[in-house]
Every structure is written in C-alpha cells, then in structure tokens.
DOLO-631813 format. One record per residue (C-alpha): x, y, z; residue number from 1. Coordinates in pm, whole numbers, plus 32768, in hexadecimal, padded with zeros to 4 digits. Layout:
residues N
+------+------+------+-----+
!   px !   py !   pz ! num !
+------+------+------+-----+
!    X !    Y !    Z ! NUM !
...
+------+------+------+-----+
This chain:
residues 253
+------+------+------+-----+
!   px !   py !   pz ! num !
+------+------+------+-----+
! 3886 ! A77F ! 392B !   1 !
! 3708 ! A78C ! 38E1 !   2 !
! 368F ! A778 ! 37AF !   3 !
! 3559 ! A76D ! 36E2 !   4 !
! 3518 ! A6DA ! 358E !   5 !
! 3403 ! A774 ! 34A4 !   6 !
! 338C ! A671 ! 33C0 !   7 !
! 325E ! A5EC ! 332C !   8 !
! 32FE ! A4B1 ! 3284 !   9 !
! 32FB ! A3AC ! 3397 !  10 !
! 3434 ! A2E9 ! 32F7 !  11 !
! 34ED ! A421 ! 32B3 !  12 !
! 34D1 ! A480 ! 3418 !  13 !
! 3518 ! A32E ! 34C3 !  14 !
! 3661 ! A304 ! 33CA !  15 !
! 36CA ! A4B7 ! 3436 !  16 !
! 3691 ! A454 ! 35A1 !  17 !
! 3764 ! A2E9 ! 3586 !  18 !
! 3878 ! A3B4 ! 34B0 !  19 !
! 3889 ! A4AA ! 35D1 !  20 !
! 38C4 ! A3C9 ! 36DA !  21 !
! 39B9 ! A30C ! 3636 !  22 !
! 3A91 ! A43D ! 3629 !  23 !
! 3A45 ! A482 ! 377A !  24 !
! 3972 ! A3BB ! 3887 !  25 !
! 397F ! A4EB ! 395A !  26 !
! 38B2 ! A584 ! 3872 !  27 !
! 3720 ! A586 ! 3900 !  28 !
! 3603 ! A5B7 ! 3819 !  29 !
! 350A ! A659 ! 38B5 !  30 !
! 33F7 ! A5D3 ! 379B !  31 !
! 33B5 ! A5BE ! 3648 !  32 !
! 32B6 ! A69C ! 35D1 !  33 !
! 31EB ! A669 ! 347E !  34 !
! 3121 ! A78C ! 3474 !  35 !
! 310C ! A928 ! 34DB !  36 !
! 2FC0 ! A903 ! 3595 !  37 !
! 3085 ! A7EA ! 36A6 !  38 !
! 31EE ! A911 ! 367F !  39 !
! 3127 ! AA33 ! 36DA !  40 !
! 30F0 ! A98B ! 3824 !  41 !
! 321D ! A8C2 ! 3870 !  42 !
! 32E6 ! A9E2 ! 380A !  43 !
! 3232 ! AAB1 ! 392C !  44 !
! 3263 ! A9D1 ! 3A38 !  45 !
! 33C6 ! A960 ! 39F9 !  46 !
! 3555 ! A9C5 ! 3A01 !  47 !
! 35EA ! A944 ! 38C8 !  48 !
! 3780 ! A980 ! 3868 !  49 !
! 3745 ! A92A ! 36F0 !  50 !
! 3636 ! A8B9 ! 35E0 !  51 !
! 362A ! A806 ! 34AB !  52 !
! 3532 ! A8A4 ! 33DB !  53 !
! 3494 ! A7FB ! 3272 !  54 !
! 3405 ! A8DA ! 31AF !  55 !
! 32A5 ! A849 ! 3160 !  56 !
! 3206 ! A7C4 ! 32BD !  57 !
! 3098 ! A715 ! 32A1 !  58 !
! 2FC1 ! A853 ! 3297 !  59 !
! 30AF ! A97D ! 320B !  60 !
! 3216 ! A9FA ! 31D5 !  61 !
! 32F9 ! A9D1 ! 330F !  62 !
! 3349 ! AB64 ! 32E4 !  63 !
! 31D7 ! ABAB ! 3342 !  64 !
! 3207 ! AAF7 ! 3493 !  65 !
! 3348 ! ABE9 ! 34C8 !  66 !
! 3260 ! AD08 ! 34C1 !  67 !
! 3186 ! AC9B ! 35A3 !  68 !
! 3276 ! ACAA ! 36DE !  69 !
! 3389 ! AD40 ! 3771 !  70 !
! 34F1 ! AC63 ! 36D4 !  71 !
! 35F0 ! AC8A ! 376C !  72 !
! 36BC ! AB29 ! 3727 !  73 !
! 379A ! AAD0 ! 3629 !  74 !
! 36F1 ! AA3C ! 34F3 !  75 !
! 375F ! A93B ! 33D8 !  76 !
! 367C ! A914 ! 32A5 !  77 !
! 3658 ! A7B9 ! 3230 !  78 !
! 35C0 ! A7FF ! 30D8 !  79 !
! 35F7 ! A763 ! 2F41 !  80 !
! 35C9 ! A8D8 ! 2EFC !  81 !
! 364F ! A95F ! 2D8C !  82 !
! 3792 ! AA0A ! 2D9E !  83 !
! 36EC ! AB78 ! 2DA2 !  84 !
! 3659 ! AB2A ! 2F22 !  85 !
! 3771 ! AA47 ! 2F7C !  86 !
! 3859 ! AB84 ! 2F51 !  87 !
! 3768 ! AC51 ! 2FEC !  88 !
! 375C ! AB41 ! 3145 !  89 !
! 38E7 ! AB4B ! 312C !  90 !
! 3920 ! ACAA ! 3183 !  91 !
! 37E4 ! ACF6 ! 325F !  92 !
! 37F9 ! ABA1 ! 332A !  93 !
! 38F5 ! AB09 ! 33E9 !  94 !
! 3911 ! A9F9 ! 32F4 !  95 !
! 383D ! A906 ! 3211 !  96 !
! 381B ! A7B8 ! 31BC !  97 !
! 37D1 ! A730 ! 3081 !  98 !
! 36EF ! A5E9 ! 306B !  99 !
! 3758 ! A4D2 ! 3078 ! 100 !
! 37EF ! A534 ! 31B9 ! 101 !
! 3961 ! A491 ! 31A3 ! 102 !
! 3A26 ! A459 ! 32EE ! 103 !
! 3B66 ! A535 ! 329A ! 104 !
! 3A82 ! A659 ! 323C ! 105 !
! 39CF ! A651 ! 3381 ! 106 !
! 3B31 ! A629 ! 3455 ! 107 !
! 3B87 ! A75B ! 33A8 ! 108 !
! 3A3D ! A844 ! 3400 ! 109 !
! 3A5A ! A7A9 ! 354B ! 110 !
! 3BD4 ! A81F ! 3589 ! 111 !
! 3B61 ! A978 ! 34E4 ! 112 !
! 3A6B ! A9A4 ! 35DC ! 113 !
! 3B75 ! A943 ! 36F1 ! 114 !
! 3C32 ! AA5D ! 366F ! 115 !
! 3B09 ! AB67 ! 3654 ! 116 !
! 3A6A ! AB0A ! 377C ! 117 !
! 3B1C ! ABBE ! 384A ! 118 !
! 3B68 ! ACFE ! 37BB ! 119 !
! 3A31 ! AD3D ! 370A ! 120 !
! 399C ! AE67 ! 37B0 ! 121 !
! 3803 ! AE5F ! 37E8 ! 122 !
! 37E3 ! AF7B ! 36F3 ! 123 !
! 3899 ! AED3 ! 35DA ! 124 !
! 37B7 ! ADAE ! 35E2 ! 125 !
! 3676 ! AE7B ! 35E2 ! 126 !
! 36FB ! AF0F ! 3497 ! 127 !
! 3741 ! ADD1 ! 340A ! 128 !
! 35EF ! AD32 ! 3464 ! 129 !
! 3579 ! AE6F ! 33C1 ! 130 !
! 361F ! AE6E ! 3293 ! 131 !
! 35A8 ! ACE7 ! 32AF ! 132 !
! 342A ! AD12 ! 32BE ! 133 !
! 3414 ! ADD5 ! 319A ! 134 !
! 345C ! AD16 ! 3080 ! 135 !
! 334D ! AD8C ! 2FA3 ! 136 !
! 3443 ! AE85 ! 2F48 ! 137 !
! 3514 ! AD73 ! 2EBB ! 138 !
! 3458 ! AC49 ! 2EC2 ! 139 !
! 3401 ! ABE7 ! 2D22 ! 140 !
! 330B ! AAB9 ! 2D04 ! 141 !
! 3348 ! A9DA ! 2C0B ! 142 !
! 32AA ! AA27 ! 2AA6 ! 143 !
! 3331 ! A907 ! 29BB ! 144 !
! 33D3 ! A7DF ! 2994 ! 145 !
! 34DC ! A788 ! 28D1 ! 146 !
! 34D5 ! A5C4 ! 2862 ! 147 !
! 35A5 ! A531 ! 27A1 ! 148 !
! 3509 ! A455 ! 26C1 ! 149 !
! 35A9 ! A351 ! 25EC ! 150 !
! 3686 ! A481 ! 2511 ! 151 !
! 35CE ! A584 ! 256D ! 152 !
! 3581 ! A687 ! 26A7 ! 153 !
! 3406 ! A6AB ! 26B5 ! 154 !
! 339E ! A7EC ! 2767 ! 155 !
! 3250 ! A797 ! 286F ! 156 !
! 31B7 ! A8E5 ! 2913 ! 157 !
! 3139 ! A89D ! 2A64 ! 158 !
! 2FD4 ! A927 ! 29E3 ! 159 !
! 2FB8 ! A7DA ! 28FF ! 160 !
! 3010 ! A6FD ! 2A2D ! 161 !
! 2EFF ! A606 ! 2AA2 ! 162 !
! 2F9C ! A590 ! 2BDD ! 163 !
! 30DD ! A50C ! 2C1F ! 164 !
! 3138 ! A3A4 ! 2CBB ! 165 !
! 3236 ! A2A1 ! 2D11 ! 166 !
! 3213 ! A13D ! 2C94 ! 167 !
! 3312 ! A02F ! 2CA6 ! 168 !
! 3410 ! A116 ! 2D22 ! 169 !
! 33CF ! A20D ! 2BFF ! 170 !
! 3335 ! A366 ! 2C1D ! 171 !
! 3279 ! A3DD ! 2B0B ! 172 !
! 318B ! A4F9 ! 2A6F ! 173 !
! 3038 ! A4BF ! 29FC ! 174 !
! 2FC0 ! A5F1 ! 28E1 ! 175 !
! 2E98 ! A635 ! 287B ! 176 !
! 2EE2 ! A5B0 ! 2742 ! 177 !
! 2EDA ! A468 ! 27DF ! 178 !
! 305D ! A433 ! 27AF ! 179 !
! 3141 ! A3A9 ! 28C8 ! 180 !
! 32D6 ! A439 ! 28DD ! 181 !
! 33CC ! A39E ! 29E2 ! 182 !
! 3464 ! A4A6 ! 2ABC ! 183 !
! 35E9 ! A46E ! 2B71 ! 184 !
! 3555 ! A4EB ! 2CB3 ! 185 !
! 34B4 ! A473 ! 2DCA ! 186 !
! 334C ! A488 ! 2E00 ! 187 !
! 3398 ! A585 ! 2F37 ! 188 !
! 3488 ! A641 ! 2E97 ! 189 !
! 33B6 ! A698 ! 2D95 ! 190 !
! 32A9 ! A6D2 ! 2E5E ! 191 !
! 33CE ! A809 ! 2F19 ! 192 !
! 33B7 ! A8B1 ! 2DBD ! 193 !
! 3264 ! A8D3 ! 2D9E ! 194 !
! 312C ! AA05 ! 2E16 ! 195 !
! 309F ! A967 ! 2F0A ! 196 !
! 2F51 ! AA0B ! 2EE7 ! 197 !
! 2F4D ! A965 ! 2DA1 ! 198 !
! 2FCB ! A81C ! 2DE8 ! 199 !
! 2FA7 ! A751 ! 2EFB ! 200 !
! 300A ! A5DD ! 2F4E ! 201 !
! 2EDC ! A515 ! 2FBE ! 202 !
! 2F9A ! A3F3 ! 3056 ! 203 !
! 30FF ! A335 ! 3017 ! 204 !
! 30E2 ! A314 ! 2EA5 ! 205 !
! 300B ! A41F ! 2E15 ! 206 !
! 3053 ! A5A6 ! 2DEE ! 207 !
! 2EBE ! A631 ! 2D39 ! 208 !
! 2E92 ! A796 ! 2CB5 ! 209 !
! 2D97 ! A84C ! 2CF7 ! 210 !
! 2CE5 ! A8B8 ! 2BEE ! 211 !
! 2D0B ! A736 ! 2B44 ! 212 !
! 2C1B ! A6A3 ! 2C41 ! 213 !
! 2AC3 ! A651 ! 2BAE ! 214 !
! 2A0E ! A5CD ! 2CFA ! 215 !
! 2A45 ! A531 ! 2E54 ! 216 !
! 2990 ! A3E7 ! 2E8E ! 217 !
! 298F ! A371 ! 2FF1 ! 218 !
! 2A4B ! A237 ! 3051 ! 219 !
! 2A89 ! A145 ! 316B ! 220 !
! 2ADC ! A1E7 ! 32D1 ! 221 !
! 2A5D ! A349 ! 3291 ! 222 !
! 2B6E ! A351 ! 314C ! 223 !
! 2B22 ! A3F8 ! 3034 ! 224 !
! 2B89 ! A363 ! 2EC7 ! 225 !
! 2BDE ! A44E ! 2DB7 ! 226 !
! 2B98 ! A478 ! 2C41 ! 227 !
! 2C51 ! A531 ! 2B72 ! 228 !
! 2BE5 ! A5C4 ! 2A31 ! 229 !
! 2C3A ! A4C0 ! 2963 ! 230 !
! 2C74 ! A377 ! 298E ! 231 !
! 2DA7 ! A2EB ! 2A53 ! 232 !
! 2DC7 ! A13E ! 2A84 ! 233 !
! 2DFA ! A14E ! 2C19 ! 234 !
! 2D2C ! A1B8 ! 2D43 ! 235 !
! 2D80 ! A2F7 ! 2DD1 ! 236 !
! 2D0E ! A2F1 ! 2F68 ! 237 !
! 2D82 ! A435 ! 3049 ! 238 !
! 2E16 ! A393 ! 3175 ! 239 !
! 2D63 ! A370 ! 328C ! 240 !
! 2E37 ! A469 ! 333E ! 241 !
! 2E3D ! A557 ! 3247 ! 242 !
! 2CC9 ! A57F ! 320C ! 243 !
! 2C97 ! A6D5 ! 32DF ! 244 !
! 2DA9 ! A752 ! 3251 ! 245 !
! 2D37 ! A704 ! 3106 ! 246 !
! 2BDB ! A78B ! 312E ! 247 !
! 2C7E ! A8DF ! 31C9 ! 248 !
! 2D40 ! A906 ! 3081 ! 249 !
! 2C41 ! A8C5 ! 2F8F ! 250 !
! 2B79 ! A9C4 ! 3056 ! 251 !
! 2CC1 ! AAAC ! 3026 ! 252 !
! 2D09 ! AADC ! 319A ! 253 !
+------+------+------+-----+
C-alpha cells in the first residue's frame, strides 16, 4: 500500500509514519510532505492508495491543495479540529484522526479503509472529496476562549490576543492587556482552531496576529524579528523556513 502523509510538523510526521509501520511494515510511504506548493507536484507525478491529510500545512489549509488536482485516493484527516469540523470530516471522509495520533485509533482507520477500499466506487469518492474541500460551509474559526482561572472562567476574544506560545511545556495567551492565561491544549492544536489569515505561527513556539505586529526588524540569516504592539519579555524570530511564507501572508497572498 502507498501512502502519503501531509504534514508540516516534522515530529508529528516522523511519529504518523513510525506508528504506521509498526502496524504494518508492508506499508510504504511514499514521502512526507509539509507544504501544498511541494503536493501540487508530487500529487501529479505519483499513484498513491491513501493519504493522511493535517489540516494546516506550512503555507495554507490542506483543503486548498485538494482543489488544485484531480483526488481520487482515499483520505484521512489528521486534525485537533473542534467538534463542529470533526463531525463534518466524519461523514465526508473516510475517517479522521484526532491529535495526538494514538495507535488503536489508527489500526482502526486503517482496517476501515481495508474494508472501503474495495468497494468504493470512483464516483463516490469524488463526492466525498467534494463535500471535503468545502468546508467554508461548515468550517467556524475560533472567536473566544474560555480559562479557568483560580474560581472563575475568564472569557478571552481572539481580537484581544497578542500571540500565543508554549513555554515549559505550557501553552499560553498573551492579550493586549498584557495578561497571560494557561490554555489545556497544545500549541498546534490551538493553532487547528484558529483563521489562518489572521494568525499565523512564525516558528515552533510562537502563533502572531496580524494586526498586533508593530514592525519587522531584520535578524541573523536573512530572519526577520518581530515586535508586537506592546511589549512581550522573549524574542520572537520567524523561522528561517518560514520566512517566504511569512512575507506572502503579511502581503495577504
């Protein structure tokens, strides 16, 4: 069986790729892919029997790489999605995963897929990559956040967030009012619930908004360092291979 992973998160495509062959060394993975730009072409020049699809890939949502080409595989999301989209992947999919990806999860999509594979007709699957790609119909970006703090649940609107970060295996908000909250989710989970042409994460341990960066001063290696509009007490550098990518969404492309 060939297979394809879609991922942008180095570690969460080694540990997918490990899982799989554990299950089953037969299994061959054709490649890992991080971004749409590198799909668009392997997808062209290669026979693939299923995919593993995240949602957020390095420069855009995995659905916009489905509409650029002819699909006609099997997919299975790999996304920290909000129950809304999950539901949404679950009957317009053959199957999802939710992160972190456990072992007896992915046994199961893989035996569903044994089952499917051969009695899905060509025309079913074009309706469910269909149904699939578009997910603005369903899709519902995060708007708040609900922390508990101390007795209380404190209510955080995305428009007062900073930036978000991890930090001594925390993940936390920033606000404008210069206030810090600990979140229960990963740093790339939350990053699943968020508009990505609002938010975007500049390397492993910072997601920036948009309209809460003050200036770009250039750094070492053709990196760019970020302010924000106020104050925050660690350097923010875009990763080296992010920086195109960066510069392409701050120009809104």
């Amino acid at each position: 069986m060939r297979v394809v992973i879609f991922e942008d998160e180095h570690i969460a495509g080694e540990k997918l790729q490990l899982l799989l062959k554990a299950i089953n060394p037969n299994i061959e993975i054709l490649k890992i892919i991080p971004s749409i730009k590198e799909g668009v072409t392997f997808l062209a020049d290669n026979q693939i029997d299923l995919a593993f699809f995240d949602i957020h890939l390095e420069d855009g949502l995995s659905f916009s790489l489905l509409e650029k080409g002819s699909i006609n595989f099997p997919i299975i999301f790999t996304t920290a999605y909000d129950r809304y989209a999950i539901e949404a992947f679950k009957h317009h999919s053959i199957d999802y995963l939710l992160k972190p990806i456990q072992k007896s999860d992915l046994i199961q999509s893989l035996e569903k897929f044994s089952r499917l594979s051969q009695s899905i007709p060509s025309d079913a699957m074009k309706r469910i990559t269909s149904l699939s790609l578009s997910e603005k119909s369903y899709n519902s970006y995060k708007e708040r956040f609900t922390i508990k703090v101390g007795d209380r649940i404190r209510i955080i609107p995305t428009r007062e967030i900073i930036c978000i970060y991890s930090r001594a295996k925390g993940t936390f908000i920033f606000t404008s009012s210069g206030k810090r909250y600990l979140l229960e989710q990963s740093l790339e989970n939350v990053l699943s619930l968020l508009d990505p042409d609002i938010f975007f994460k500049v390397n492993r341990k910072h997601i920036v908004r948009i309209d809460k960066i003050d200036s770009l001063l250039q750094f070492s290696n053709s990196r760019q360092k970020i302010v924000l509009t106020i104050p925050f007490d660690e350097e923010i550098i875009v990763a080296r291979e992010k920086v195109k990518l960066f510069k392409r969404w701050l120009e809104g492309m």
